[in-house]
C-alpha positions as CSV (number, residue, x, y, z in Angstrom):
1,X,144.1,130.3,98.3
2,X,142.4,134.3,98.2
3,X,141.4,134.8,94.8
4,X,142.5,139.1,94.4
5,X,139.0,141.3,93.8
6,X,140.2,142.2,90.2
7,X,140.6,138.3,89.7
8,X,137.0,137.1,90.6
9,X,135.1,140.1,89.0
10,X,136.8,139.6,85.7
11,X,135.4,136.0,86.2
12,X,132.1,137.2,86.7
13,X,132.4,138.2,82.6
14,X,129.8,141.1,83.0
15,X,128.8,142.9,79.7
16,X,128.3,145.9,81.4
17,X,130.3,147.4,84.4
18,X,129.1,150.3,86.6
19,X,130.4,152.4,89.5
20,X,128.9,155.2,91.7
21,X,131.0,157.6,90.1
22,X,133.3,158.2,93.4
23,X,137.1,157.8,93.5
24,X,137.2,154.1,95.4
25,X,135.1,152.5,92.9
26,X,136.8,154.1,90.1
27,X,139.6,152.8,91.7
28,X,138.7,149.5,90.8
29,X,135.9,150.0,88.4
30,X,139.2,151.8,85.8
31,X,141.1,148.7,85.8
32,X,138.3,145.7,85.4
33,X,137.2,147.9,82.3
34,X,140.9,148.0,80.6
35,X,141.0,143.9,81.5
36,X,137.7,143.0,80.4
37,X,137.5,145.9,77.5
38,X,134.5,147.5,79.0
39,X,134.3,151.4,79.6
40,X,133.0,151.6,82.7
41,X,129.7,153.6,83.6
42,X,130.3,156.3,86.3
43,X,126.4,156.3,88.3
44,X,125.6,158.5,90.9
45,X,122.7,156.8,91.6
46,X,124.7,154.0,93.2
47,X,126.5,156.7,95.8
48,X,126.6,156.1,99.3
49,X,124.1,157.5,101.5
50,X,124.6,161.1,102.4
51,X,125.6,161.3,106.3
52,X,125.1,165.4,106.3
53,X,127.5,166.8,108.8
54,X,129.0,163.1,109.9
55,X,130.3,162.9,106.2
56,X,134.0,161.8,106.6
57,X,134.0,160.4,109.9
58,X,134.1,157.2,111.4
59,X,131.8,155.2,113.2
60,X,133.3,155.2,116.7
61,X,133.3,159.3,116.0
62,X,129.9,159.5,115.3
63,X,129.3,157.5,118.5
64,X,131.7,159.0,120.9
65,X,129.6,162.5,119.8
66,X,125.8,161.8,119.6
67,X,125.6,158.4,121.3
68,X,122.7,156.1,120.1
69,X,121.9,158.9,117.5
70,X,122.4,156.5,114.4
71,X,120.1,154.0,115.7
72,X,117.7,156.4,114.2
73,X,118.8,155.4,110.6
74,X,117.1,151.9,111.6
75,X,114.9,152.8,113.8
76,X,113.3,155.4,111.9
77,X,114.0,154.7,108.6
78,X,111.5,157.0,106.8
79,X,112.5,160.3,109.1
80,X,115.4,160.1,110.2
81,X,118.5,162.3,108.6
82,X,121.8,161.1,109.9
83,X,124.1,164.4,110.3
84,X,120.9,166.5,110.5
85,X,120.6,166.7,107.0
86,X,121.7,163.4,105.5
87,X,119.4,161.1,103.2
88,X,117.0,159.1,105.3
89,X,117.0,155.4,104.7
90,X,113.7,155.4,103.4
91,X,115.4,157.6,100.9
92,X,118.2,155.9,100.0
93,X,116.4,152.8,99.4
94,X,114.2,154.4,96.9
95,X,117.2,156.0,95.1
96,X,118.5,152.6,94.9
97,X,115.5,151.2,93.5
98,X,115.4,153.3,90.8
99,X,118.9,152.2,90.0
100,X,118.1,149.1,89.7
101,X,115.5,149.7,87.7
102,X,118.0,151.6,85.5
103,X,120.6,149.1,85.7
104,X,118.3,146.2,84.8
105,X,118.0,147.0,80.8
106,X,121.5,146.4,80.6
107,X,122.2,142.8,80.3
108,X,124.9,141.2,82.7
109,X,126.3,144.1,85.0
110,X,129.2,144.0,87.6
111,X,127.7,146.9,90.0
112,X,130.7,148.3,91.9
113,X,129.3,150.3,94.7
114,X,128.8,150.8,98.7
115,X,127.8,149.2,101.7
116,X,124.5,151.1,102.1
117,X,123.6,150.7,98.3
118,X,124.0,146.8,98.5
119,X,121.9,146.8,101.5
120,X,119.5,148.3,100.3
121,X,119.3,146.0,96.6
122,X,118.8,143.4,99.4
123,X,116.4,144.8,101.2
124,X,114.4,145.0,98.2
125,X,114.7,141.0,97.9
126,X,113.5,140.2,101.5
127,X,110.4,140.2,103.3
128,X,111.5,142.6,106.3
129,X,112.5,145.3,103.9
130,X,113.8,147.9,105.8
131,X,113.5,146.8,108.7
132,X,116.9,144.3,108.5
133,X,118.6,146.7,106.8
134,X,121.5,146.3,108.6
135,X,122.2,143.1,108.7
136,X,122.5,143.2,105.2
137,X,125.4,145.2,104.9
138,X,128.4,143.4,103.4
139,X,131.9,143.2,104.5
140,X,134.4,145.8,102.4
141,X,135.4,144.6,99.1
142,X,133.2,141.1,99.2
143,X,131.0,140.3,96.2
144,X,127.1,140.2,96.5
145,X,125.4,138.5,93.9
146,X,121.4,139.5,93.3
């Protein structure tokens, strides 16, 4: 039986919920609050990376237009600006690190955020850092627990 996302974050019973302040996790983030009584915490902190110019489009796009190009963001983690000027992942990962930091002196939090934010709060956890970075992406709408 598939347990519905709503379902197994309420069971979670976080104290604290909070969301990186864009629409799709306020999407979910609005409704957990009104079932658990929580007002969520909208965090820009917890934002997915900035792609620069290849906001908005998908993968396949990207790839089709600048071939290989993104391998830079693993590649070259601390130089590299997907989109010409998007956030390097060296960058990313420290903005992430300090929301964690930030999100750790609130008690039991439910973290609602994005595939390259999780990665990251992995990354953080492992010996290879950076350097795995992708495999540590999660699938859309799983749960990670740190």
């Amino acid at each position: 039986m598939v347990v519905p996302l709503l379902d197994q974050l309420a069971d979670l019973a976080p104290h604290v919920i909070i969301h990186s302040d864009m629409k799709r996790t306020r999407a979910i983030a609005g409704p957990l609050g009104k079932r658990l009584g929580i007002l969520p915490i909208a965090e820009p902190l917890w934002r997915e990376r900035y792609f620069g110019s290849w906001e908005g489009q998908s993968w396949n796009a990207i790839y089709r237009a600048t071939g290989n190009a993104m391998d830079g963001m693993i590649d070259a983690p601390e130089t590299f600006r997907p989109g010409e000027s998007g956030e390097t992942t060296r960058e990313l990962f420290n903005r992430i690190m300090a929301a964690l930091v930030s999100a750790s002196q609130k008690g039991s939090i439910l973290i609602i955020t994005h595939g390259g934010p999780i990665a990251c709060a992995r990354a953080a956890r492992t010996a290879e850092g950076l350097a795995k970075i992708a495999e540590l992406v999660p699938p859309t709408g799983s749960v990670t627990l740190l």
